[in-house]
C-alpha positions as CSV (number, residue, x, y, z in Angstrom):
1,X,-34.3,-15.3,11.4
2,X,-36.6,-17.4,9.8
3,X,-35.8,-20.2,11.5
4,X,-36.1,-18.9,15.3
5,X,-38.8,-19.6,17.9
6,X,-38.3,-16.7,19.6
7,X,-41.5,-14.8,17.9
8,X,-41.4,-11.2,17.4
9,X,-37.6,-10.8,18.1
10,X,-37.4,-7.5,16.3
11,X,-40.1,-5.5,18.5
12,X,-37.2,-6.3,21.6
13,X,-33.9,-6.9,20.5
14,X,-31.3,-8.5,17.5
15,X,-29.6,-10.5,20.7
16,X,-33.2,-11.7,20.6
17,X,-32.0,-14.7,17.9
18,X,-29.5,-15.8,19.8
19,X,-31.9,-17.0,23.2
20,X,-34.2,-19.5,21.6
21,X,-31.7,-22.6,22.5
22,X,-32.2,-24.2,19.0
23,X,-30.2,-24.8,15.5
24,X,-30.8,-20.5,15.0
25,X,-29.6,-19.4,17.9
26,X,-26.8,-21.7,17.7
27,X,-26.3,-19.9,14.2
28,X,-26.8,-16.7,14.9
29,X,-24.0,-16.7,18.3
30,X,-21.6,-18.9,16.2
31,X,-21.7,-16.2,13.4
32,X,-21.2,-13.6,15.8
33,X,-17.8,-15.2,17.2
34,X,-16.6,-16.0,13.5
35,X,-17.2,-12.7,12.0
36,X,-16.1,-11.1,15.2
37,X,-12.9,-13.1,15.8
38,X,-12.0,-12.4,12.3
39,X,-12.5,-9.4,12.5
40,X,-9.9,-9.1,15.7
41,X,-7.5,-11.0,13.6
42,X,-7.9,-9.0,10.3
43,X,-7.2,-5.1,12.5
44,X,-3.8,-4.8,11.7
45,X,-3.7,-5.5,7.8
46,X,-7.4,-3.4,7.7
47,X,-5.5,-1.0,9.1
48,X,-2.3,-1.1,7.3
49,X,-3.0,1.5,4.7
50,X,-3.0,4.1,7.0
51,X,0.9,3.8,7.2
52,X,1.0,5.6,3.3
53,X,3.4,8.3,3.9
54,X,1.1,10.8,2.0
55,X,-1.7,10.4,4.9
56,X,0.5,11.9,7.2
57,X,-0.4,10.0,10.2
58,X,0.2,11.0,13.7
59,X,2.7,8.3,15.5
60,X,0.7,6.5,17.3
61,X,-2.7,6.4,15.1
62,X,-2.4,3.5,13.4
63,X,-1.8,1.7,17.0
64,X,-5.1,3.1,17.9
65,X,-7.5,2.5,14.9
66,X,-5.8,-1.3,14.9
67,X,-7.0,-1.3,19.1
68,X,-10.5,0.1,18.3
69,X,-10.9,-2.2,15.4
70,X,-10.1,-5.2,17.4
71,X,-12.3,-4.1,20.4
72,X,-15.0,-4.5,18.1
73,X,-14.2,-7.8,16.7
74,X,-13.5,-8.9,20.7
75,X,-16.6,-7.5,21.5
76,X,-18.5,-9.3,18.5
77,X,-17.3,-12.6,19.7
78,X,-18.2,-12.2,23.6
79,X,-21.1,-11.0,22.7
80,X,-22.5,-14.3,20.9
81,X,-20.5,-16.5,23.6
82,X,-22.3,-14.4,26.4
83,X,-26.1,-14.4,24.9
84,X,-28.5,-11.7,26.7
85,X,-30.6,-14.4,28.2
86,X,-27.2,-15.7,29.9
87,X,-25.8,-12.5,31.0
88,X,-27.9,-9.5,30.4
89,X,-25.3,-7.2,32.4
90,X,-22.1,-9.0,30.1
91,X,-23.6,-9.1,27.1
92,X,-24.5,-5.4,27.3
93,X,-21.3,-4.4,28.6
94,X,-20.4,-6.0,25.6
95,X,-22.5,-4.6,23.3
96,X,-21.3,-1.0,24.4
97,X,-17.8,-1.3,24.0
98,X,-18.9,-2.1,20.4
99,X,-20.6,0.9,20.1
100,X,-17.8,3.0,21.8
101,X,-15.1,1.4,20.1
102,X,-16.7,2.7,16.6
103,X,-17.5,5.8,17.5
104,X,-14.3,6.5,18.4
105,X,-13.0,4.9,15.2
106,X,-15.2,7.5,13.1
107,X,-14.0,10.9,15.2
108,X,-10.7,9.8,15.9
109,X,-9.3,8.5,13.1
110,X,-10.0,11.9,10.7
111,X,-8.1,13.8,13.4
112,X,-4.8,11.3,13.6
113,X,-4.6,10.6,10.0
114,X,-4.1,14.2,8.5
115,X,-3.8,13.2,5.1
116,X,-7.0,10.9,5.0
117,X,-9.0,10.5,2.0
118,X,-12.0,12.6,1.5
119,X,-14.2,9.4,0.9
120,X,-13.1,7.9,4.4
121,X,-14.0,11.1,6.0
122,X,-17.0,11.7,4.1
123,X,-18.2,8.3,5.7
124,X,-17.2,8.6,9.4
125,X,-19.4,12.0,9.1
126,X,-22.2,10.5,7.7
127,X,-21.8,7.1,9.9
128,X,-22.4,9.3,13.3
129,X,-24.8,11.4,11.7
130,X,-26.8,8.7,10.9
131,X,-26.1,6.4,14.2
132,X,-27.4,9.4,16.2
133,X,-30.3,10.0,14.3
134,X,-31.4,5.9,14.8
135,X,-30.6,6.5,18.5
136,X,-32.6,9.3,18.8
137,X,-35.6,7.7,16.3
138,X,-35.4,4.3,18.9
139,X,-34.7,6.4,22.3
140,X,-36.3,9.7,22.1
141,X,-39.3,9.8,19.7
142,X,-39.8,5.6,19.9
143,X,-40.1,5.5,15.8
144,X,-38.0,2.5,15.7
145,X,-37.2,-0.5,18.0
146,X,-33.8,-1.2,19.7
147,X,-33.4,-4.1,17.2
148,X,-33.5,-1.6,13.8
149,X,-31.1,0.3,15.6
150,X,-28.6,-2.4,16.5
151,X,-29.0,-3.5,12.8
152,X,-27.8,0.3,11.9
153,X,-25.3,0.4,14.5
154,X,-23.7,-2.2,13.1
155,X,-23.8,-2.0,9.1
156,X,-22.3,0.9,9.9
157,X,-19.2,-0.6,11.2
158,X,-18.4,-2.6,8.5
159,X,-19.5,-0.2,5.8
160,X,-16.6,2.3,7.4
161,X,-14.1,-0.6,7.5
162,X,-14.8,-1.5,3.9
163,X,-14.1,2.0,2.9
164,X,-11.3,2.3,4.7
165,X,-9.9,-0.6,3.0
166,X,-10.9,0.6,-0.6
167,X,-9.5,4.3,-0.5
168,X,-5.9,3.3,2.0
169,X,-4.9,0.3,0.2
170,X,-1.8,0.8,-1.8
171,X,-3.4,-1.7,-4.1
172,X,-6.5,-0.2,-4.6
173,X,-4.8,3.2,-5.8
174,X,-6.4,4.8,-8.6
175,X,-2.8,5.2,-10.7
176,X,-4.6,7.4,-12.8
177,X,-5.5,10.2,-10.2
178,X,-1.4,9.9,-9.2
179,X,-0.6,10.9,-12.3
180,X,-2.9,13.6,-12.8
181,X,-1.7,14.8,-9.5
182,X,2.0,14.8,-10.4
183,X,1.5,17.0,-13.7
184,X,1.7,15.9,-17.8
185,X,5.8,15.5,-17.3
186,X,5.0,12.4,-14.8
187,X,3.0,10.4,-17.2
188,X,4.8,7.3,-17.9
189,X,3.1,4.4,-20.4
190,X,4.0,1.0,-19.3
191,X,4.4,-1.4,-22.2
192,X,1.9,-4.0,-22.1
193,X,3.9,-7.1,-22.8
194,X,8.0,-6.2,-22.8
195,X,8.0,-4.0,-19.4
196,X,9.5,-1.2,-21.4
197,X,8.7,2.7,-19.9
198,X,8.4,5.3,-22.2
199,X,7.8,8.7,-21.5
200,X,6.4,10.4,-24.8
201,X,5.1,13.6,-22.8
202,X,8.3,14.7,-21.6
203,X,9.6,17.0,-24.6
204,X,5.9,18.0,-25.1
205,X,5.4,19.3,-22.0
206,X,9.2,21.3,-21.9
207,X,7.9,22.8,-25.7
208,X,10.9,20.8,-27.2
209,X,9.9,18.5,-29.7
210,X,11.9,15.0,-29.9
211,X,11.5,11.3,-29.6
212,X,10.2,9.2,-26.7
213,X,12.6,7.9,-24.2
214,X,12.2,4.4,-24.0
215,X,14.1,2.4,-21.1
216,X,14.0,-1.6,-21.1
């Protein structure tokens, strides 16, 4: 951005920095195919933890959300190999099936994933709600420019995959909310250095006093 020639990109477009033919534009394209092929590459382990039994996930949803996720990554990528000054038409097209792609993402993927988390669903609501509202701030009432739009557009789309990631993740479990969920008689402490398992709570919680099973 600082770097361009191309003047006052943002009053037109974002694909703007990517026309000017110099070291920016050659930047700004190449970043688009890196973060876009990536992203293609990355759909089926950002998608993975939609598998988690307890999400009860419709058969073929995690096919789809991997599909839409790499449309967007493929589209990213053609998108700074086909620059708008190139091939306005392409690049368009392009951009589109960006936009598509996450929008289905956000309704879709609440509707074949039964079980999803109230975070992820919280944030597909919020991500149309607020794409809309730029479209209709850019398009209808002319408050804002294509390129702040774009810009919105798209840090949406990686603010969704970045939650998805943080709350489907078996990894990124919160143990802690699993146990509370299973009840006091499913605590189990996990000896910090030997491995051992006890389970103090167990009497307790039957109203039987006695001593801690310990298993090693």
């Amino acid at each position: 951005m600082s770097l361009t020639q191309t003047g006052e990109w943002w009053a037109r477009n974002f694909s703007t920095l990517g026309t000017s033919d110099d070291l920016a534009a050659a930047w700004f394209n190449a970043g688009l195919v890196a973060s876009g092929a990536a992203m293609a590459v990355m759909s089926e382990p950002l998608a993975r933890g939609l598998a988690r039994p307890e999400y009860r996930a419709r058969p073929a949803a995690g096919a789809v959300v991997r599909s839409l996720i790499a449309v967007i990554g493929l589209a990213l990528t053609g998108i700074g190999l086909v620059p708008i000054d190139a091939n306005e038409l392409v690049h368009n097209v392009l951009a589109s099936a960006a936009g598509a792609a996450f929008f289905g993402l956000a309704t879709l993927t609440p509707w074949m994933v039964r079980g999803l988390p109230r975070r992820l669903i919280a944030t597909s609501i919020a991500a149309l709600a607020v794409e809309v509202l730029a479209w209709v701030a850019y398009d209808r009432l002319g408050w804002a420019s294509l390129t702040v739009f774009e810009v919105v557009a798209f840090a949406l789309v990686f603010v969704w995959l970045i939650t998805l990631v943080v709350t489907t993740h078996p990894e990124r479990g919160d143990a802690g909310a699993t146990r509370a969920a299973a009840g006091p008689a499913a605590e189990i402490e996990f000896g910090p250095r030997t491995g051992a398992i006890t389970a103090p709570v167990l009497a307790g919680a039957m109203g039987m006093p006695g001593p801690a099973l310990r298993s090693t």
